[in-house]
C-alpha positions in Angstrom: -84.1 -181.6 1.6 -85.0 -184.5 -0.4 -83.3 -185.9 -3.4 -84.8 -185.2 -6.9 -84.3 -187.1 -9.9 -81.8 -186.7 -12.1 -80.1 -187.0 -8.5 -78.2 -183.4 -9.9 -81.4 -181.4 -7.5 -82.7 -181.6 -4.2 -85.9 -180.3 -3.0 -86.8 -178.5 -0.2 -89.9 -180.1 1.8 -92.3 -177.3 1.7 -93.9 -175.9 -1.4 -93.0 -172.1 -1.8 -96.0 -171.4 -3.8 -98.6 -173.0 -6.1 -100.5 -172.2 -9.2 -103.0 -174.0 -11.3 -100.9 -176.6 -12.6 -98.8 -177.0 -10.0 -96.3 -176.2 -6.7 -93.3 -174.1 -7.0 -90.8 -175.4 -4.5 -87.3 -173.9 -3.8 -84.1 -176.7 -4.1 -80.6 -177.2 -4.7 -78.9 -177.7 -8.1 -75.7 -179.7 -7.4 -74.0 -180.1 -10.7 -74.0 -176.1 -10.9 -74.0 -175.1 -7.3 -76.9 -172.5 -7.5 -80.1 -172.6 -5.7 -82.7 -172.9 -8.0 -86.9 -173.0 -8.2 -88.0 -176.3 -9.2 -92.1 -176.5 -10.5 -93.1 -180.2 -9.8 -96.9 -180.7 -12.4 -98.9 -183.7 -12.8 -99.9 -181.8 -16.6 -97.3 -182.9 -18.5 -98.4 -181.5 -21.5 -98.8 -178.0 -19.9 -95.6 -178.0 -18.4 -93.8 -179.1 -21.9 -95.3 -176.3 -23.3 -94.3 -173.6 -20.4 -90.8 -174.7 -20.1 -90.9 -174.3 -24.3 -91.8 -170.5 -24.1 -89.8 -170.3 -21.5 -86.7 -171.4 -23.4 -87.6 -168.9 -26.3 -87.5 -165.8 -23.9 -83.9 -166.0 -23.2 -82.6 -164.1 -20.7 -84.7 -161.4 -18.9 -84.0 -159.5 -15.7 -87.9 -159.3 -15.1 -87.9 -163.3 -15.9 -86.8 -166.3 -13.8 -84.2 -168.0 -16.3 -85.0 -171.4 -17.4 -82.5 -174.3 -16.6 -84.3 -177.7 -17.0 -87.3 -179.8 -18.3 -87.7 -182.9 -17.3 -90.8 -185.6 -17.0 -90.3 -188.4 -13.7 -92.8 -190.9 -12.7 -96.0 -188.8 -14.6 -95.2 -185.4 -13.0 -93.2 -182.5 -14.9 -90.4 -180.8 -13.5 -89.5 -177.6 -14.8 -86.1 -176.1 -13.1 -85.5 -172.2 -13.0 -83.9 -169.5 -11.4 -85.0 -169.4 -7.7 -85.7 -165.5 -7.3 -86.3 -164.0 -3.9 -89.4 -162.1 -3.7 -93.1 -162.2 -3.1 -95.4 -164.1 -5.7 -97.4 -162.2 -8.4 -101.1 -161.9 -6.5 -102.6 -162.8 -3.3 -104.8 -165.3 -3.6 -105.3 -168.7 -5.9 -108.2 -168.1 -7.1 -108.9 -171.5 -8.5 -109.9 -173.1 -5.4 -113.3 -174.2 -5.1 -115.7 -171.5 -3.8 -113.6 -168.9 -5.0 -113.8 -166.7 -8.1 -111.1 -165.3 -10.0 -111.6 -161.6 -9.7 -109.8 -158.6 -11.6 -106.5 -158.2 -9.7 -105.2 -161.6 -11.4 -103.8 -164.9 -10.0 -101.0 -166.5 -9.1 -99.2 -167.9 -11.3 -96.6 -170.3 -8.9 -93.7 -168.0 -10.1 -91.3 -166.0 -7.9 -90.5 -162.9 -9.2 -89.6 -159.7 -7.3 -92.0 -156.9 -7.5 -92.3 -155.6 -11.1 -93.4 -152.2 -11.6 -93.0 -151.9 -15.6 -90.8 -153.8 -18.1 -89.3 -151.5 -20.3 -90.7 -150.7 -23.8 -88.7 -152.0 -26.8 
């Protein structure tokens, strides 16, 4: 692993998954002892406004909790609850050549399989 600043997080070497904005790698939170998932974006703006809604949702068991924002040498690094699982669709489908067809994208996140979230 390789330190992270705030030197609180290190960072495993290799990404766990990737989305549009970014790659979601898995890493160590020191300060609190817990593993966590740390998103590392060159889209600052993008990432401010993710790890905003993400602060808004609270707690959620079908959710990874939020735990950090912070911006480091132009990239974004939004810190989260590192969930075990597989990631939400099969392909990126923003790679050139590629089209984004109708059973979604990933989205960089880790989330267990979902079958439903309960109605409210």
């Amino acid at each position: 692993m390789k330190p992270l600043l705030p030197n609180q997080y290190t960072l495993e070497a290799k990404p766990r998954g990737r989305g549009t904005y970014g790659k979601v790698y898995f890493g160590f939170d020191h300060k609190n002892n817990r593993k966590v998932a740390i998103k590392i974006t060159p889209n600052v703006h993008v990432a401010k406004k993710e790890a905003s809604m993400m602060k808004t949702y609270g707690i959620s068991q079908h959710l990874p909790a939020f735990y950090n924002y912070f911006v480091s040498n132009n990239k974004a690094y939004i810190i989260m609850e590192a969930v075990e699982g597989e990631t939400l669709g099969t392909n990126n489908f923003y790679y050139e050549g590629k089209k984004r067809t109708e059973t979604g994208h990933s989205n960089g996140c880790f989330c267990s399989k979902i079958t439903a979230a309960p109605s409210q």
